[in-house]
C-alpha positions in Angstrom: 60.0 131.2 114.5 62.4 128.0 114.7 61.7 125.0 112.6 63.0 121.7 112.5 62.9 118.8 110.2 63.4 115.3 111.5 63.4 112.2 108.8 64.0 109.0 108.6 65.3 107.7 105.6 66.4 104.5 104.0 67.1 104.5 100.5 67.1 108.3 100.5 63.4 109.4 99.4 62.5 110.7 102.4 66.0 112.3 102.7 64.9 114.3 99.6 61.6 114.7 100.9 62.8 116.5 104.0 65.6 118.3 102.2 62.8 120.2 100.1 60.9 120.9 102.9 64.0 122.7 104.6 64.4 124.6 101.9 60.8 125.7 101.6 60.5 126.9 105.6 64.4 128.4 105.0 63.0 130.8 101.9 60.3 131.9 104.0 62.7 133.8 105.8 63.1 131.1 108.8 65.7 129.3 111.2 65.1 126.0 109.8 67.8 122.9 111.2 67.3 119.5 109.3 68.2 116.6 111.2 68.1 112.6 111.4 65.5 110.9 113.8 68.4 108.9 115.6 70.2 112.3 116.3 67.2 113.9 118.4 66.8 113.7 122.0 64.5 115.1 124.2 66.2 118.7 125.3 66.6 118.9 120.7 62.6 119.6 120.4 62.4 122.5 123.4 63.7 125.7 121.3 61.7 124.6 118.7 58.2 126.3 117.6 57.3 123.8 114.3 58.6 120.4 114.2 58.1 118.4 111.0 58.6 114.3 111.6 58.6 112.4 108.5 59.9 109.0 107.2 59.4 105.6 104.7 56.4 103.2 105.7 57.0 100.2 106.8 54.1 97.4 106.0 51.7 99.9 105.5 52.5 101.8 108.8 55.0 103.8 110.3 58.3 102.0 111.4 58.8 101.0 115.2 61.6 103.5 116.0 59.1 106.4 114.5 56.6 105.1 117.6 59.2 105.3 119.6 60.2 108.8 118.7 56.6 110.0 119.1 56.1 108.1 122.5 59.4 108.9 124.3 61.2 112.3 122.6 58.3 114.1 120.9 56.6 114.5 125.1 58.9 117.3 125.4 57.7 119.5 122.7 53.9 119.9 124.3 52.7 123.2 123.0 54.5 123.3 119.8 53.4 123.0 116.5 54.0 120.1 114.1 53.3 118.3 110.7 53.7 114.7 109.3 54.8 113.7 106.1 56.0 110.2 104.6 57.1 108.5 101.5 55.9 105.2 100.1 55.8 102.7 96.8 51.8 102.1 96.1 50.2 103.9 99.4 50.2 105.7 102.3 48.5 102.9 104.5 47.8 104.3 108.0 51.1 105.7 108.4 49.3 109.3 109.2 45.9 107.6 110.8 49.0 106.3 113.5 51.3 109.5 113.5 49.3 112.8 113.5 47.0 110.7 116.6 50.3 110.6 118.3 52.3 113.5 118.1 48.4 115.1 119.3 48.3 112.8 122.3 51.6 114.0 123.2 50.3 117.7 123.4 51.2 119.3 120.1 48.9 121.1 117.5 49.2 119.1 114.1 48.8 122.1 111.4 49.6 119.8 108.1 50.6 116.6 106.6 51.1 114.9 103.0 52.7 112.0 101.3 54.8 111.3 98.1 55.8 108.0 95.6 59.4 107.5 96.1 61.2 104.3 94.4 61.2 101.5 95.8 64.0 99.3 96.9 62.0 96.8 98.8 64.1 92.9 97.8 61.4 91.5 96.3 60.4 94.3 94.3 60.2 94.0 90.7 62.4 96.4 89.5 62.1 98.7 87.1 58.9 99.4 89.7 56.0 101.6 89.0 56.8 104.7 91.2 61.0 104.4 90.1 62.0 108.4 89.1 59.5 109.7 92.3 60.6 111.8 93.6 61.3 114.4 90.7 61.9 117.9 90.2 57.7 118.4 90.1 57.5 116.5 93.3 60.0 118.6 95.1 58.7 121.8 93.6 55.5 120.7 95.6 57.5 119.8 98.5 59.1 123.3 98.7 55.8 124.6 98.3 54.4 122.4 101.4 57.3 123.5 103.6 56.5 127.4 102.8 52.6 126.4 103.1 53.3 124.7 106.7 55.7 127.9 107.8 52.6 130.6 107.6 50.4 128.5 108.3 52.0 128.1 111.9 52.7 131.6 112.2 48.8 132.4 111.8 47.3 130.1 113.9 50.3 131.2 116.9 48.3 134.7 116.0 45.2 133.0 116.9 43.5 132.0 113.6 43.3 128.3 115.2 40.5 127.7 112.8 43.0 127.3 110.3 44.5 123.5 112.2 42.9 120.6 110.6 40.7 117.6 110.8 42.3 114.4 110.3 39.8 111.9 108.3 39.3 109.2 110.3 37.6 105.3 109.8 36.1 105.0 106.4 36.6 108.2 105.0 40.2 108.2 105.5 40.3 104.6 104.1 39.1 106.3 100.8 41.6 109.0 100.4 44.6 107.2 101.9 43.8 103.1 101.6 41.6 103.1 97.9 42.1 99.3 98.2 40.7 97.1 101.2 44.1 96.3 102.6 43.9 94.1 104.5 41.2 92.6 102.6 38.5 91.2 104.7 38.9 87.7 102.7 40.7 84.8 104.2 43.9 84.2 103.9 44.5 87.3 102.2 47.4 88.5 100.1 48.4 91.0 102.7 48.1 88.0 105.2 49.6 85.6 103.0 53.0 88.4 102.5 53.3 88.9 106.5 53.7 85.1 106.9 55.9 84.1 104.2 58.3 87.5 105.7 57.9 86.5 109.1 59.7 83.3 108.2 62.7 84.7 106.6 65.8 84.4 108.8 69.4 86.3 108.2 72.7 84.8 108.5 76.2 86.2 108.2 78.6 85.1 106.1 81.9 85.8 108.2 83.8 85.1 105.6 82.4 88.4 103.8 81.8 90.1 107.2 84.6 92.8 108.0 83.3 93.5 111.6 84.8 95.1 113.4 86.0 97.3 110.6 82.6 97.5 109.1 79.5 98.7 111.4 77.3 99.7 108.4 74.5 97.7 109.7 74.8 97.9 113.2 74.8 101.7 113.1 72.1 102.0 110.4 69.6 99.2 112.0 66.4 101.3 112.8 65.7 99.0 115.9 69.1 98.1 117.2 68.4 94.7 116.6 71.6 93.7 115.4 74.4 92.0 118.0 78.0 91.4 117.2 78.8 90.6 120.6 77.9 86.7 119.6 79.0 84.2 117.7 77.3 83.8 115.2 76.1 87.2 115.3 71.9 88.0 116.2 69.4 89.6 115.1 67.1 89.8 118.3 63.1 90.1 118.4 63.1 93.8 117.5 63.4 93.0 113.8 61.2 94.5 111.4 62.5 92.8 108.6 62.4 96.2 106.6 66.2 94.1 104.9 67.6 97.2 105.5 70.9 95.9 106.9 71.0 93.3 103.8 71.0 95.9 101.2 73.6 98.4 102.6 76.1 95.8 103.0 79.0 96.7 100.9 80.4 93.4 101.2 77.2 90.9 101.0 77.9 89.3 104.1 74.8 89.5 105.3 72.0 86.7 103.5 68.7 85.6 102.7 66.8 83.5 101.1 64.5 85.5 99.1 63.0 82.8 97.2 61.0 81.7 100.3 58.5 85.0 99.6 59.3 86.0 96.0 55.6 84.3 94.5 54.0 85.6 97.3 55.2 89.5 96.9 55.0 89.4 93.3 51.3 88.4 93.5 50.6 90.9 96.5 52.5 93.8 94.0 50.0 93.2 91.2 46.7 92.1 93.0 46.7 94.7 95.3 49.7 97.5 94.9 49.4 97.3 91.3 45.4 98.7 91.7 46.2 100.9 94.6 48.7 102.9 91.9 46.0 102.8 89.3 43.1 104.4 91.2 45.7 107.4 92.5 46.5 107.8 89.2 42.7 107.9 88.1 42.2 110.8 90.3 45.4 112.5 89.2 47.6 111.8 92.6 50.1 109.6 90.7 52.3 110.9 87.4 53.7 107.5 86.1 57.1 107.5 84.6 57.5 104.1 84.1 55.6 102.3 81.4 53.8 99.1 82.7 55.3 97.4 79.6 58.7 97.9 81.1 57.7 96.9 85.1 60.4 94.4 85.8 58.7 91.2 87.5 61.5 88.8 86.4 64.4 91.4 88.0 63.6 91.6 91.7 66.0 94.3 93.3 67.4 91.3 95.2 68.9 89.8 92.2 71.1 93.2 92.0 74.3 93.4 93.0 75.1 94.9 96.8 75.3 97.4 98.2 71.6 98.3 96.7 72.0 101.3 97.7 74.6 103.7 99.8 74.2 105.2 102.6 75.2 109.2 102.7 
């Protein structure tokens, strides 16, 4: 068998996520290749006979250049097999309700998916945040044991035990084991609501006097969406923006800026009224191993108040 893993990483979580997962398909014995999502095209997934697809959500879903990858590349791997996986802060929303549907309508068997915490470096976050230290040397242990898991399991079911591919949950009983909380509540206006308006009004600028362009394409070449444009003065950022503030953080320079004040009362109530409770009941049913005291949960040191860049790109 050939395997390949394709992430989509940010801050690095799901880097380490996929990493693991490589290493656990590679000790089986198997080719595995590991590769990022913007470095697969079409004729990549043909020699292939198990593609794994995993990245960070995005607003409780998976980001738009992971539904582009599903709808566009992932059509020439009909026949194969695959598994999801993804990283997240508080849940795993309907990242996998959205992605294992899709890779399926695009003719591959789905033999496996999971999720794990990973930090958080969201700008509004309070930091320390509840799942900072995820993912750890237990998580990745698990990971590697996934990656072996999804290996034989592919091999079987290509020997015809297809009994072994599973169900997805779907409606209300996924809700339970992947959305605890009713998000979006059904009240109105909810928190969730109240968050997606107070982002949908922030607006980036650049500060050319900071900007090193042409020099420095950190954020051009790392934009998920390829919403940023340089070509203008002052530079845009078009309609494809998902405001994931990816392109603010990596700046090495700050050039690029916000004003996160706009949203900060808003997140920080949507963070304990609903994200807060989400990590409580996984941790109830022993899905959650909490390394940060709530005592030390950082509500008056949002990651935006640290210095840039937040993190580095590898």
């Amino acid at each position: 068998m050939k395997s390949i893993v394709i992430y989509n990483s940010m801050s690095g979580n799901t880097k380490k996520i996929a990493e693991a997962i490589h290493a656990g398909i590679s000790q089986c014995g198997e080719q595995c290749d590991i590769v990022k999502i913007k470095d697969v095209n079409t004729r990549d997934l043909v020699g292939y006979d198990l593609i794994g697809l995993g990245s960070y959500i995005l607003n409780i879903r998976e980001p738009a250049n992971v539904t582009n990858f599903i709808q566009d590349t992932m059509r020439s791997a009909e026949g194969k097999h695959a598994f999801a996986f993804c990283t997240h802060g508080a849940l795993p929303g309907y990242y996998l309700a959205r992605v294992v549907p899709g890779m399926i309508q695009r003719g591959l068997t789905v033999i496996g998916w999971n999720d794990w915490f990973g930090s958080v470096f969201y700008p509004a976050t309070p930091k320390p945040y509840f799942t900072d230290g995820h993912p750890d040397a237990i998580d990745l242990k698990e990971v590697r044991e996934f990656g072996r898991e999804m290996v034989e399991r592919s091999r079987r079911i290509y020997q015809g035990e297809t009994q072994l591919i599973p169900t997805l949950p779907k409606g209300k009983e996924y809700d339970e084991i992947y959305v605890p909380l009713d998000v979006p509540p059904k009240d109105s206006p909810s928190e969730w609501m109240k968050l997606l308006m107070a982002i949908a009004r922030i607006e980036f600028k650049v500060n050319t006097a900071k900007c090193k362009y042409p020099k420095c394409t950190i954020c051009i070449d790392n934009c998920p969406v390829n919403s940023i444009d340089f070509s203008v003065s002052p530079p845009f950022f078009n309609i494809n923006c998902e405001k994931c503030f990816h392109c603010e953080q990596i700046c090495p320079n700050g050039a690029i800026e916000t004003d996160y004040g706009l949203f900060k009362a808003v997140h920080d109530q949507f963070t304990f009224s609903l994200l807060q409770k989400s990590l409580d009941i996984f941790e109830a049913r022993g899905r959650f191993r909490r390394l940060v005291p709530l005592k030390d949960i950082g509500w008056d040191t949002p990651t935006w108040k640290f210095n840039k860049p937040r993190y580095k790109i590898s």
